[in-house]
PDBQT receptor file of N, H, CA, C and O in Angstrom, charges set to zero:
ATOM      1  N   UNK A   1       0.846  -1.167   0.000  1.00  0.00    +0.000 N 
ATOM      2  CA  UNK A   1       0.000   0.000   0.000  1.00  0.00    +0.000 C 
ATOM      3  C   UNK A   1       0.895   1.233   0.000  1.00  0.00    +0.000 C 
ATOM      4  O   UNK A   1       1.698   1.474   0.901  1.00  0.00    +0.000 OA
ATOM      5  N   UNK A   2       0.691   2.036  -1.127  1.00  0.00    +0.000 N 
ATOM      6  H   UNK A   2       0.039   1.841  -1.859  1.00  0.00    +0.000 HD
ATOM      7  CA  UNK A   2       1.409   3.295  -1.154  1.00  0.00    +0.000 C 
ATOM      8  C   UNK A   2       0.897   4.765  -1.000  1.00  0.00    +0.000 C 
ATOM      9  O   UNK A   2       1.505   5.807  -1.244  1.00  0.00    +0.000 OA
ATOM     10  N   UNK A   3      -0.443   4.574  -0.509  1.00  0.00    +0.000 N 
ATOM     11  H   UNK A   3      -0.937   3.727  -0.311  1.00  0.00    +0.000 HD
ATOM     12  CA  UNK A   3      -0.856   5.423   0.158  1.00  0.00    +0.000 C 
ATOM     13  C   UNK A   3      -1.861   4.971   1.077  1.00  0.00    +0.000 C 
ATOM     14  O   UNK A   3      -2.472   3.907   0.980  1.00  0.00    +0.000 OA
ATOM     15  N   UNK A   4      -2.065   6.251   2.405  1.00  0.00    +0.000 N 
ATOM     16  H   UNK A   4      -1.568   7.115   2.484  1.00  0.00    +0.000 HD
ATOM     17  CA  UNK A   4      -3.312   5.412   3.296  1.00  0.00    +0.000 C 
ATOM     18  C   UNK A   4      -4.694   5.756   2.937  1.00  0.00    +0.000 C 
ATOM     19  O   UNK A   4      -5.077   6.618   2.146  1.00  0.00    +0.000 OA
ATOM     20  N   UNK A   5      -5.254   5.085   3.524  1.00  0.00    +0.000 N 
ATOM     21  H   UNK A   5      -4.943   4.385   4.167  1.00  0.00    +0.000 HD
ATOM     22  CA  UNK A   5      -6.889   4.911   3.405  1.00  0.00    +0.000 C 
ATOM     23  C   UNK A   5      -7.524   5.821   4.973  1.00  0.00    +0.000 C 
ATOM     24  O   UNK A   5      -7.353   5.834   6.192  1.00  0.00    +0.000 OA
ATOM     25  N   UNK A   6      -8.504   6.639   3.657  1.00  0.00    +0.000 N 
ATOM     26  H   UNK A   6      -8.642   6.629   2.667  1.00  0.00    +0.000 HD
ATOM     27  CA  UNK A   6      -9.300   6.719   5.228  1.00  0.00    +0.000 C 
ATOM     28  C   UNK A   6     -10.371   6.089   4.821  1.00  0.00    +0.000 C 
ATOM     29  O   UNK A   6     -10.428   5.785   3.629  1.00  0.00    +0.000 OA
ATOM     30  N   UNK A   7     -11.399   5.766   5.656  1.00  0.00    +0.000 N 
ATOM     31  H   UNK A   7     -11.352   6.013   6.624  1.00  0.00    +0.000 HD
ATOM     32  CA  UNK A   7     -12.436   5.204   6.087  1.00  0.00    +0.000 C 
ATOM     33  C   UNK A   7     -12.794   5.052   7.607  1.00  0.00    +0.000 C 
ATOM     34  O   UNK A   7     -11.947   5.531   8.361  1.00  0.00    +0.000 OA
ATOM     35  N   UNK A   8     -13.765   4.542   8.132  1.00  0.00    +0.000 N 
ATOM     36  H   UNK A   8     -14.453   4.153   7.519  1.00  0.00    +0.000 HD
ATOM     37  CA  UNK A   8     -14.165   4.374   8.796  1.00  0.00    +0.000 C 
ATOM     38  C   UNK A   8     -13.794   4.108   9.819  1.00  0.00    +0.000 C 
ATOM     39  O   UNK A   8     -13.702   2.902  10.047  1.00  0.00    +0.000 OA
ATOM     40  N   UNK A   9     -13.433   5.004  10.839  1.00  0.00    +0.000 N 
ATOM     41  H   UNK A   9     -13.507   5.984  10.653  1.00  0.00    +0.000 HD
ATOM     42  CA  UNK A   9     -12.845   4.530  12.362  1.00  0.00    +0.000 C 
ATOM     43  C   UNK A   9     -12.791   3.298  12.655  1.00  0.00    +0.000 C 
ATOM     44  O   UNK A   9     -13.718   2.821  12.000  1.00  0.00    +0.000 OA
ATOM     45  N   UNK A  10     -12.119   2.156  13.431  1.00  0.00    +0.000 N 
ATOM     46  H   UNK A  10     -11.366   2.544  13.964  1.00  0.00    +0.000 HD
ATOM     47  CA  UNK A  10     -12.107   1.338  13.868  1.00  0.00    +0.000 C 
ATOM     48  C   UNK A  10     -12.160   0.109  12.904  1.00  0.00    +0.000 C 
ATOM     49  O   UNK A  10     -12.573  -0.889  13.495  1.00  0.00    +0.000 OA
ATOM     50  N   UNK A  11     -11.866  -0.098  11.615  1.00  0.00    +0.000 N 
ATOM     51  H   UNK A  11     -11.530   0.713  11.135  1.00  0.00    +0.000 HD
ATOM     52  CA  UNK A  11     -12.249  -0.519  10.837  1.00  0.00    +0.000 C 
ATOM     53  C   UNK A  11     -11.261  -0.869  10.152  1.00  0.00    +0.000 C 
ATOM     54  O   UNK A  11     -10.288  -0.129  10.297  1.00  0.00    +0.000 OA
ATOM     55  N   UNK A  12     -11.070  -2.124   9.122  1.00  0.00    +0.000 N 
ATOM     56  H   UNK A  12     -11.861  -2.725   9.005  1.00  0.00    +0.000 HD
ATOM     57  CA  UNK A  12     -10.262  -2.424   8.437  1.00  0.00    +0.000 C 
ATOM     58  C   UNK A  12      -9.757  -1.124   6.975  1.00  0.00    +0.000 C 
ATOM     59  O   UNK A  12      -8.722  -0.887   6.353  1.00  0.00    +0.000 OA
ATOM     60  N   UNK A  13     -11.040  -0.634   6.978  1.00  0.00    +0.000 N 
ATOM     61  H   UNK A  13     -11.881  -0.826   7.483  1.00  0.00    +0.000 HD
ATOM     62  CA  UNK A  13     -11.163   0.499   5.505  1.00  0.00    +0.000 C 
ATOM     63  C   UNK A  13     -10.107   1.461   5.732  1.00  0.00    +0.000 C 
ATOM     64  O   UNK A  13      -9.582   2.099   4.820  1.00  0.00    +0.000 OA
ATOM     65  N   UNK A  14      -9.755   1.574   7.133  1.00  0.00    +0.000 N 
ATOM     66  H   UNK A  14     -10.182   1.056   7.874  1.00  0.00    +0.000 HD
ATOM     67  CA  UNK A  14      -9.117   2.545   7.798  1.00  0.00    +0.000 C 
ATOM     68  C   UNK A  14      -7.550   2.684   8.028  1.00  0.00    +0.000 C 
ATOM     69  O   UNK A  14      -7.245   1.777   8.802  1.00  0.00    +0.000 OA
ATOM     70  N   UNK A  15      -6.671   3.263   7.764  1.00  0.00    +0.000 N 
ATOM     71  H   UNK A  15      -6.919   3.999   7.134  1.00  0.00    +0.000 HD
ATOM     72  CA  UNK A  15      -4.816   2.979   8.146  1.00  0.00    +0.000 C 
ATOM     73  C   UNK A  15      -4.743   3.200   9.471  1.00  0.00    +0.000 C 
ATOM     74  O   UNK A  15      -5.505   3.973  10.052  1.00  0.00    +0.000 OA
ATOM     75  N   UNK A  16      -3.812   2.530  10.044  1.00  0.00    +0.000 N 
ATOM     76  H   UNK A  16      -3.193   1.902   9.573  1.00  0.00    +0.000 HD
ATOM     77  CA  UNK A  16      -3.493   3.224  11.156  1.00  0.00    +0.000 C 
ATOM     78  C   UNK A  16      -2.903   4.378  11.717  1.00  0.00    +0.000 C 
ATOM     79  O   UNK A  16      -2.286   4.601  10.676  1.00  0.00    +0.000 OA
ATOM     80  N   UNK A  17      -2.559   5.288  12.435  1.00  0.00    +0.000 N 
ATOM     81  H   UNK A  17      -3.061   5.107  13.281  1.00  0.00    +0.000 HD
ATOM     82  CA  UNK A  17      -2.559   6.641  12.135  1.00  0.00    +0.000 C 
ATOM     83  C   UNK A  17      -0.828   6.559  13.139  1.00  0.00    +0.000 C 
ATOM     84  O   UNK A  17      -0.614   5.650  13.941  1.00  0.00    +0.000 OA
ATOM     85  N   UNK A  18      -0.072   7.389  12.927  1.00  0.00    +0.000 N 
ATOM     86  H   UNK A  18      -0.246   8.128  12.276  1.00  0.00    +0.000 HD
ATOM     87  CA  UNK A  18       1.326   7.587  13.323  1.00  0.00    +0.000 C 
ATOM     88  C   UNK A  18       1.491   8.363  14.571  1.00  0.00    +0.000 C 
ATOM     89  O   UNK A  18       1.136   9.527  14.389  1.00  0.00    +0.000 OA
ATOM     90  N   UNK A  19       1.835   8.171  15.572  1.00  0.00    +0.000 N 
ATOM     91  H   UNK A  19       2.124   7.226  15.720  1.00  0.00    +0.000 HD
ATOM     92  CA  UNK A  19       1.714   9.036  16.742  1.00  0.00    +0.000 C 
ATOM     93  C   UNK A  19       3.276   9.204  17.032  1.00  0.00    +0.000 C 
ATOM     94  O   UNK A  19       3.801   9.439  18.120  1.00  0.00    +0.000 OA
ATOM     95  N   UNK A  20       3.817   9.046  15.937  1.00  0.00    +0.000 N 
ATOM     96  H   UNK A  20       3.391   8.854  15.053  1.00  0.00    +0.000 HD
ATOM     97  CA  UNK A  20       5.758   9.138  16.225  1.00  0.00    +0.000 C 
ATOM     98  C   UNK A  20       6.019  10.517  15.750  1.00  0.00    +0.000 C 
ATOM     99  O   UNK A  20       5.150  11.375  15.910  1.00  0.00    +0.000 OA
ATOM    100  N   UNK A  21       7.449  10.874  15.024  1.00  0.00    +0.000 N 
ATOM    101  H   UNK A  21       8.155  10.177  14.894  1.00  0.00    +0.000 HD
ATOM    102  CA  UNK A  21       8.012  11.713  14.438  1.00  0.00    +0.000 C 
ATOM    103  C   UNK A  21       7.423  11.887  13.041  1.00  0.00    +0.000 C 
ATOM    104  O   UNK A  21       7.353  10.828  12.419  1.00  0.00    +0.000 OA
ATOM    105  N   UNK A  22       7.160  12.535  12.658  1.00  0.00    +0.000 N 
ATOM    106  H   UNK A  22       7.217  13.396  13.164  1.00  0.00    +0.000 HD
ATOM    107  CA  UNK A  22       6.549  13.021  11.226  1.00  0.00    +0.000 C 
ATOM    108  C   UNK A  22       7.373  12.330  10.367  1.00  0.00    +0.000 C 
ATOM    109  O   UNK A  22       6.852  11.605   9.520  1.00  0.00    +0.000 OA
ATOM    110  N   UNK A  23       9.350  12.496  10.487  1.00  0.00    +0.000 N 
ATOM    111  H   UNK A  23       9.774  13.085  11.175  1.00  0.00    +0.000 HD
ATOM    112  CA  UNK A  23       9.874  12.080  10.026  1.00  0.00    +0.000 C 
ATOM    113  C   UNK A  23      10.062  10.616   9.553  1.00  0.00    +0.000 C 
ATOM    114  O   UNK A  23      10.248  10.352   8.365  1.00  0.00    +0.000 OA
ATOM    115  N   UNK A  24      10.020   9.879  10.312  1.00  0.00    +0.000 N 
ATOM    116  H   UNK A  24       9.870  10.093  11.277  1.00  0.00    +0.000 HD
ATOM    117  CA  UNK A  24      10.091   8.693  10.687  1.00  0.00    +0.000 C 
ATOM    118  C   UNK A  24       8.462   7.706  10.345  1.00  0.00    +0.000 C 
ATOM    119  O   UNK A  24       8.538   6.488  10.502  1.00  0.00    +0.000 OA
ATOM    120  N   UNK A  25       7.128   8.298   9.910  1.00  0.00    +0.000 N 
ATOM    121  H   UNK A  25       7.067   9.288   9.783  1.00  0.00    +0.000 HD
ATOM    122  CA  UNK A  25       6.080   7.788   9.670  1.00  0.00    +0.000 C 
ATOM    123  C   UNK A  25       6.738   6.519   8.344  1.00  0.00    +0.000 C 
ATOM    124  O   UNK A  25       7.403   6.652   7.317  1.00  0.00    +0.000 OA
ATOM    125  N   UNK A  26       6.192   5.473   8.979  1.00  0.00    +0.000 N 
ATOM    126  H   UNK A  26       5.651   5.366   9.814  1.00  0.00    +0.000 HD
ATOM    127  CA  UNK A  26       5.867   4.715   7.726  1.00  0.00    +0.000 C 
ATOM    128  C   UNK A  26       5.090   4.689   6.693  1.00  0.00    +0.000 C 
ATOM    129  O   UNK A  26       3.952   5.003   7.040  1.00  0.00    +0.000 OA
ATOM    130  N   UNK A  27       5.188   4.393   5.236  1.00  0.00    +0.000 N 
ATOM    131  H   UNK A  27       6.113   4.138   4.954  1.00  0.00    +0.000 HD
ATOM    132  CA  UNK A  27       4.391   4.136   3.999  1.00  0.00    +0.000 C 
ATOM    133  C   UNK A  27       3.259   3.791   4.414  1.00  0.00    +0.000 C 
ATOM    134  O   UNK A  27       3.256   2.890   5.252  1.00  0.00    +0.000 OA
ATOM    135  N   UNK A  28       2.082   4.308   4.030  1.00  0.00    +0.000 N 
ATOM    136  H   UNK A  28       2.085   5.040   3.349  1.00  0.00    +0.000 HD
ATOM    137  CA  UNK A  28       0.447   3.691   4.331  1.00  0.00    +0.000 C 
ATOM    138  C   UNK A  28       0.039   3.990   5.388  1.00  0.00    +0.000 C 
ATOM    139  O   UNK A  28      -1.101   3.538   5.491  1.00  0.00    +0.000 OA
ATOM    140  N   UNK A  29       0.390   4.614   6.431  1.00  0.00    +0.000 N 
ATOM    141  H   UNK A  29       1.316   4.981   6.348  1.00  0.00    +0.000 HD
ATOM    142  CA  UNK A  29       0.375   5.637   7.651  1.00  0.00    +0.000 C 
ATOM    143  C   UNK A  29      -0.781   6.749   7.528  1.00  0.00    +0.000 C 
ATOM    144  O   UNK A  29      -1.003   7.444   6.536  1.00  0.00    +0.000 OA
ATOM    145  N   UNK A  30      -1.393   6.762   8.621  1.00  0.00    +0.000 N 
ATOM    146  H   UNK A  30      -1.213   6.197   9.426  1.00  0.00    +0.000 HD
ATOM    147  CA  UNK A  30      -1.580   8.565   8.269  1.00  0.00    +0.000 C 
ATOM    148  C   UNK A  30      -1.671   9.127   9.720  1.00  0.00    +0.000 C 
ATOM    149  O   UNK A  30      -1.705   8.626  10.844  1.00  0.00    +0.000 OA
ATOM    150  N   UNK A  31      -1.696  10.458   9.173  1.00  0.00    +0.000 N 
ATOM    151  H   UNK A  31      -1.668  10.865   8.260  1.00  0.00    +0.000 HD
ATOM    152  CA  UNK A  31      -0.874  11.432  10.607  1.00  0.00    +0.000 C 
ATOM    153  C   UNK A  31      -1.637  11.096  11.833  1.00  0.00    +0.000 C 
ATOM    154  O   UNK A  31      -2.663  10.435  11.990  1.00  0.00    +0.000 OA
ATOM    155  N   UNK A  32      -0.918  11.681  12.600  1.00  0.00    +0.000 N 
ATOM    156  H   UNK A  32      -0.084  12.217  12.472  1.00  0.00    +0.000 HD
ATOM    157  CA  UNK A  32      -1.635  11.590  13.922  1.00  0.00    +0.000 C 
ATOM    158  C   UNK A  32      -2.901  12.326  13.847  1.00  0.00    +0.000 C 
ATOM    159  O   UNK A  32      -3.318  12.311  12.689  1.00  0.00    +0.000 OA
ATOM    160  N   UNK A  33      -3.662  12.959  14.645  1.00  0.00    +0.000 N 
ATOM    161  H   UNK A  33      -3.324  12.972  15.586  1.00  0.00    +0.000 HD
ATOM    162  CA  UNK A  33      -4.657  13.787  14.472  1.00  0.00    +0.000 C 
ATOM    163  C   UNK A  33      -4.075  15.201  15.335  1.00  0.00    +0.000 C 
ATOM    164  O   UNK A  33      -4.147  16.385  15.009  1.00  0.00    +0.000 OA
ATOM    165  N   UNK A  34      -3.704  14.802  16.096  1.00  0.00    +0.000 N 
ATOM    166  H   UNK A  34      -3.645  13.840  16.361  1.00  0.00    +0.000 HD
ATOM    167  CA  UNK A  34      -2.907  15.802  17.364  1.00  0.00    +0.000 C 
ATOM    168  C   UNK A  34      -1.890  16.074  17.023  1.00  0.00    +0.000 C 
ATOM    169  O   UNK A  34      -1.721  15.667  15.874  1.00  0.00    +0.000 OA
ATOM    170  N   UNK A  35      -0.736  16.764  17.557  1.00  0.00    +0.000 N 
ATOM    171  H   UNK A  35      -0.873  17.094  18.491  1.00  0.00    +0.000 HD
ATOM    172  CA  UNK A  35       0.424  16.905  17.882  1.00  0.00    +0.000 C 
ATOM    173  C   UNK A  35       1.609  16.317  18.581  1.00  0.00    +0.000 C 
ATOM    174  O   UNK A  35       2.393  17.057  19.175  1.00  0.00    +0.000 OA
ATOM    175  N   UNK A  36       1.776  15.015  18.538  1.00  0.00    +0.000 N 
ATOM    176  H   UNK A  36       1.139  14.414  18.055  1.00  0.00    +0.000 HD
ATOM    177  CA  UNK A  36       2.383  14.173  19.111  1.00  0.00    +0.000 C 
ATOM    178  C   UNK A  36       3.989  14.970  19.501  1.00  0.00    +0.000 C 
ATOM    179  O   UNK A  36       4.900  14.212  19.832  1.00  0.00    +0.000 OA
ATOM    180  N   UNK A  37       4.157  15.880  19.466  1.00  0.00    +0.000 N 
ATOM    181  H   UNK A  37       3.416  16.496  19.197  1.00  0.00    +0.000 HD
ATOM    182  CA  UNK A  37       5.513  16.708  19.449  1.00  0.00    +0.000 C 
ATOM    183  C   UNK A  37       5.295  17.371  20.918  1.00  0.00    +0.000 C 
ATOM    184  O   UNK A  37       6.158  17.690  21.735  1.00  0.00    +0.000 OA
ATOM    185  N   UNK A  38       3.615  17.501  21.025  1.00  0.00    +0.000 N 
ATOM    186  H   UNK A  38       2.914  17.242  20.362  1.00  0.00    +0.000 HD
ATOM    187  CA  UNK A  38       3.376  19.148  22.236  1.00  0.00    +0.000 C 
ATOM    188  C   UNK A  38       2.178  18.169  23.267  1.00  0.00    +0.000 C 
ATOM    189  O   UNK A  38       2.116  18.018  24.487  1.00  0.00    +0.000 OA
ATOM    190  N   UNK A  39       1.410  17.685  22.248  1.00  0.00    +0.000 N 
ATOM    191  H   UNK A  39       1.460  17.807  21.257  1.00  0.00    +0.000 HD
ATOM    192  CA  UNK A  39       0.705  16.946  22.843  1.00  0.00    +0.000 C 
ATOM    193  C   UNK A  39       0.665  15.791  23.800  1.00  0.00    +0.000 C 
ATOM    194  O   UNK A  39       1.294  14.821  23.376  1.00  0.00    +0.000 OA
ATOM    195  N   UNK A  40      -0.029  15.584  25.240  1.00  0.00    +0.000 N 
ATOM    196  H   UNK A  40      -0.540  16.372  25.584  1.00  0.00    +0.000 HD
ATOM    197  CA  UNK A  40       0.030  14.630  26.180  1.00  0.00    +0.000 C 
ATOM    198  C   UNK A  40      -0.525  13.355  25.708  1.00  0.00    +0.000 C 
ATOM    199  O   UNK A  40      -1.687  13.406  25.307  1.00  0.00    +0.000 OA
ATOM    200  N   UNK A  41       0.140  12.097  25.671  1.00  0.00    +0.000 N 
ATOM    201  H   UNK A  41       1.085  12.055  25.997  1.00  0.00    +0.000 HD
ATOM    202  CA  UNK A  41      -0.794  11.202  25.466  1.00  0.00    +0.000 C 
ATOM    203  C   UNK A  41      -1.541  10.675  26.897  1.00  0.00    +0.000 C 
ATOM    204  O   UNK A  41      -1.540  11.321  27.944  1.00  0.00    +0.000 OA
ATOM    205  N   UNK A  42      -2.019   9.684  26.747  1.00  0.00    +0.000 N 
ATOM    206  H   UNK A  42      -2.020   9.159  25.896  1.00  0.00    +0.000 HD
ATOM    207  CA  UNK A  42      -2.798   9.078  28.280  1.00  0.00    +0.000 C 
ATOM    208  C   UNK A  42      -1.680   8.861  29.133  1.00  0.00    +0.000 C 
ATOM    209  O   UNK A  42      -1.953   9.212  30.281  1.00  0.00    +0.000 OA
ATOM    210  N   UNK A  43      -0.580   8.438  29.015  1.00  0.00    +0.000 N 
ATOM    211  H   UNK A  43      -0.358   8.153  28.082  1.00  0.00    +0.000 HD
ATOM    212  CA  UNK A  43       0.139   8.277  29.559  1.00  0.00    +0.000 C 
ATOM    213  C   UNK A  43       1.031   9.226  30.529  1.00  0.00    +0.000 C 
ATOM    214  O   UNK A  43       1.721   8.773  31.441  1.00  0.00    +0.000 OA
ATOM    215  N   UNK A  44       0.914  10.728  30.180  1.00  0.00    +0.000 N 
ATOM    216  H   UNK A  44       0.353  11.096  29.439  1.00  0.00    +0.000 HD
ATOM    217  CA  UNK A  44       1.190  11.627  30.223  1.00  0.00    +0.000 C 
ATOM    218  C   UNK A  44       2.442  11.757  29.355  1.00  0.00    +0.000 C 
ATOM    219  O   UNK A  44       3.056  12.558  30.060  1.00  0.00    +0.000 OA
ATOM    220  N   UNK A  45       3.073  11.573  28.538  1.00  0.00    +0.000 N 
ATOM    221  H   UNK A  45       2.574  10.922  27.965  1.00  0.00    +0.000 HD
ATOM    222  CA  UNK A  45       3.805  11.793  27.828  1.00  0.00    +0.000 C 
ATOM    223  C   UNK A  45       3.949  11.947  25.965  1.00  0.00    +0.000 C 
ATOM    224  O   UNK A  45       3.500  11.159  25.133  1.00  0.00    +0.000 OA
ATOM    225  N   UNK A  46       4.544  12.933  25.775  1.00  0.00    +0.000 N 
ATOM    226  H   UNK A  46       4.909  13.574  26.450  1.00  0.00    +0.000 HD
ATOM    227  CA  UNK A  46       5.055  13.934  24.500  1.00  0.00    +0.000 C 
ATOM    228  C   UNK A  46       6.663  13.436  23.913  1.00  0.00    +0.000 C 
ATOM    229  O   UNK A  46       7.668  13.185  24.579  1.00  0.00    +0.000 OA
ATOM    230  N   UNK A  47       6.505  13.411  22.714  1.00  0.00    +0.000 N 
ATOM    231  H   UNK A  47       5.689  13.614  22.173  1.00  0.00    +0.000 HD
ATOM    232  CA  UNK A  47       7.839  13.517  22.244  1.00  0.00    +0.000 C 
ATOM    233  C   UNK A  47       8.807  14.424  22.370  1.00  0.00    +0.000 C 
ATOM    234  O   UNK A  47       9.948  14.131  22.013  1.00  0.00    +0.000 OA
ATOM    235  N   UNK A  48       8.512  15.669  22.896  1.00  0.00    +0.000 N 
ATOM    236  H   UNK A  48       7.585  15.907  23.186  1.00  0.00    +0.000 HD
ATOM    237  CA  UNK A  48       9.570  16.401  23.465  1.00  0.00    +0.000 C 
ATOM    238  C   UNK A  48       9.683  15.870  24.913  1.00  0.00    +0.000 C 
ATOM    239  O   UNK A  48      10.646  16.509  25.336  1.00  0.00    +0.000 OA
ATOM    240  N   UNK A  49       9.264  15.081  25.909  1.00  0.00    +0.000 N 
ATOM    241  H   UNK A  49       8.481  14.562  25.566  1.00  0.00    +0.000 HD
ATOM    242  CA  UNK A  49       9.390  15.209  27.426  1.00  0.00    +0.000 C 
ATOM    243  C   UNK A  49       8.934  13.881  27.868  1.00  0.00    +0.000 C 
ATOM    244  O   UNK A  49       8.152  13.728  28.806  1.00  0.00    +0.000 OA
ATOM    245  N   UNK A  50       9.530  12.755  27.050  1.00  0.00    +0.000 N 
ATOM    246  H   UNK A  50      10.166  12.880  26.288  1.00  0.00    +0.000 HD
ATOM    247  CA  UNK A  50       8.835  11.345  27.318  1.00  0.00    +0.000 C 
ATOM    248  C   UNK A  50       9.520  10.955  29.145  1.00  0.00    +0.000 C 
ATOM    249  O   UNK A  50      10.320  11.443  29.943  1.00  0.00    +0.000 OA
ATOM    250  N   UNK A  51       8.827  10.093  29.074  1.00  0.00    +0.000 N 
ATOM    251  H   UNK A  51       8.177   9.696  28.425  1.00  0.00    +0.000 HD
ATOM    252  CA  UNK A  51       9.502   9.519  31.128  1.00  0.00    +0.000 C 
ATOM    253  C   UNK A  51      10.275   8.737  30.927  1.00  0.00    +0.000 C 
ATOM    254  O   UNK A  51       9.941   7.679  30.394  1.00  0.00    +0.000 OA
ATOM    255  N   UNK A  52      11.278   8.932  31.202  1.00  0.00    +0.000 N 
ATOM    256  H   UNK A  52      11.549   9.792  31.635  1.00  0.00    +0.000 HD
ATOM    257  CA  UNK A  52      12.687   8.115  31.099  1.00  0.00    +0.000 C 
ATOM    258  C   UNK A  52      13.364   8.058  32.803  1.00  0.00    +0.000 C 
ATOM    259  O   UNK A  52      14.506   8.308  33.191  1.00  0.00    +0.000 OA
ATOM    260  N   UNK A  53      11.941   7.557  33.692  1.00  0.00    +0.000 N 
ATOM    261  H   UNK A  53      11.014   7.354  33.377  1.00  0.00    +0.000 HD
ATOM    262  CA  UNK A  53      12.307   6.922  35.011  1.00  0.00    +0.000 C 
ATOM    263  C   UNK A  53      13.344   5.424  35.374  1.00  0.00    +0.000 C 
ATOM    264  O   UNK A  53      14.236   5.504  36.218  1.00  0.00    +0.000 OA
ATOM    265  N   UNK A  54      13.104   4.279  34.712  1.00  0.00    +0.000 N 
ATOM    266  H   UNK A  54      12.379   4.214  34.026  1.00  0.00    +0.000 HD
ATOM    267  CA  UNK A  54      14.177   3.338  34.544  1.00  0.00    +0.000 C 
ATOM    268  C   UNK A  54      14.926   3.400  33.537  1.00  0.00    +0.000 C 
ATOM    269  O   UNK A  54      14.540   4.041  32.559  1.00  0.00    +0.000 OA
ATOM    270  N   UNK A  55      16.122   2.781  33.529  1.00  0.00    +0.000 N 
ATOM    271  H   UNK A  55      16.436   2.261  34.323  1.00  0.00    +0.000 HD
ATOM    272  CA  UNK A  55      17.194   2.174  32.618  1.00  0.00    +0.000 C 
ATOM    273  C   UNK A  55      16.626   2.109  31.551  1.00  0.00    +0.000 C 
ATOM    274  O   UNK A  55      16.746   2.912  30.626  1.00  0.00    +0.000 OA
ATOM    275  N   UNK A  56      15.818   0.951  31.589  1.00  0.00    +0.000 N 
ATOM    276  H   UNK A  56      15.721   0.299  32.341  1.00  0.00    +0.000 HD
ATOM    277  CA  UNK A  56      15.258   0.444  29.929  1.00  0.00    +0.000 C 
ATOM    278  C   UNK A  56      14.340   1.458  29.829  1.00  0.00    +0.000 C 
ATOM    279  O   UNK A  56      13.212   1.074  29.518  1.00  0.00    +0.000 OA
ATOM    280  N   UNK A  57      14.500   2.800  30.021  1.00  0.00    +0.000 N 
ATOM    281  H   UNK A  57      15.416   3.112  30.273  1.00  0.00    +0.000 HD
ATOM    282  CA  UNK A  57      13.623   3.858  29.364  1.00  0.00    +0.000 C 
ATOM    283  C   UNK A  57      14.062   4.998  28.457  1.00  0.00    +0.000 C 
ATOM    284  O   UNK A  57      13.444   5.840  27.805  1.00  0.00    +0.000 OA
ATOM    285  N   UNK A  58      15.804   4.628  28.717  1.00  0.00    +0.000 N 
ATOM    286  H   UNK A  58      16.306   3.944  29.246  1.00  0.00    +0.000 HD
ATOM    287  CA  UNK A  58      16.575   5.474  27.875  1.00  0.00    +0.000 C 
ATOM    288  C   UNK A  58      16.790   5.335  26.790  1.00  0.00    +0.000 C 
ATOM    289  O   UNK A  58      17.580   6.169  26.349  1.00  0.00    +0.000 OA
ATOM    290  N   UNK A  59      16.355   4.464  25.945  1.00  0.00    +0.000 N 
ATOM    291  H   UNK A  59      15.713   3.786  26.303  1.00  0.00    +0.000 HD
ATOM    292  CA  UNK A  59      16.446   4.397  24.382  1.00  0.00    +0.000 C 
ATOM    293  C   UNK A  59      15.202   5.034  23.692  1.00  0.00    +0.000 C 
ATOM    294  O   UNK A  59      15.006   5.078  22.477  1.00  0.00    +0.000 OA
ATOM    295  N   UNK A  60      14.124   5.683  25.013  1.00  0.00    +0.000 N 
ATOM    296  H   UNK A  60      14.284   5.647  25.999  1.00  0.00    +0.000 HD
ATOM    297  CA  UNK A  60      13.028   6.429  24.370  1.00  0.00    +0.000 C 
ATOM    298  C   UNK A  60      13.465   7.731  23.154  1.00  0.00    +0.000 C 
ATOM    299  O   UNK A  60      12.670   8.111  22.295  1.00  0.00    +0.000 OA
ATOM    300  N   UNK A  61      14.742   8.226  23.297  1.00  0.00    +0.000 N 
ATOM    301  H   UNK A  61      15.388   7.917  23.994  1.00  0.00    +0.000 HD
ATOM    302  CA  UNK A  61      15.172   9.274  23.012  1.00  0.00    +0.000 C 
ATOM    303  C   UNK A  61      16.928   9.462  22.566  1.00  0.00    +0.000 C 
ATOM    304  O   UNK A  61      17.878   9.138  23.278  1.00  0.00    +0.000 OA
ATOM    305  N   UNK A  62      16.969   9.872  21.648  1.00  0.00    +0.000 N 
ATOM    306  H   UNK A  62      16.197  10.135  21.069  1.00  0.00    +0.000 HD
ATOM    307  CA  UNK A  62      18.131   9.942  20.584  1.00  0.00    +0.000 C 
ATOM    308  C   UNK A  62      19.144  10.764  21.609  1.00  0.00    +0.000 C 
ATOM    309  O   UNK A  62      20.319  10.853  21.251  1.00  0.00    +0.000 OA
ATOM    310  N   UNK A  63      18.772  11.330  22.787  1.00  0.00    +0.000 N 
ATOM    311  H   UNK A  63      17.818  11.257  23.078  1.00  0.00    +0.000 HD
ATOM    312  CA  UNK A  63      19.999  12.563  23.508  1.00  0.00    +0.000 C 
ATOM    313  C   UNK A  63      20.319  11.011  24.497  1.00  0.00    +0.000 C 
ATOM    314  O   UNK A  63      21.180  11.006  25.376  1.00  0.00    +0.000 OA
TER     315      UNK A  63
């Protein structure tokens, strides 16, 4: 697939949507809806300010 599909929420008709780096989106993707850069997810965390509380949390981030 070389481009994504929209359709219908929840649904096969539908791509899955990218909540990463713009850069980094895969082929057949489509954007986030939000701002995944500024924006909180449920988790409370943003790609500028992810939680990097344990060890295995430091590969969240390229610094």
């Amino acid at each position: 697939m070389k481009t994504p599909k929209e359709g219908a929420p929840g649904t096969t008709e539908q791509s899955p949507r990218w909540e990463g780096p713009k850069e980094t989106r895969p082929r057949g993707y489509l954007p986030a809806k939000d701002d995944p850069e500024s924006d909180r997810d449920a988790v409370g965390e943003n790609l500028k300010d992810p939680h990097r509380g344990k060890l295995s949390d430091a590969g969240k981030t390229k610094r």
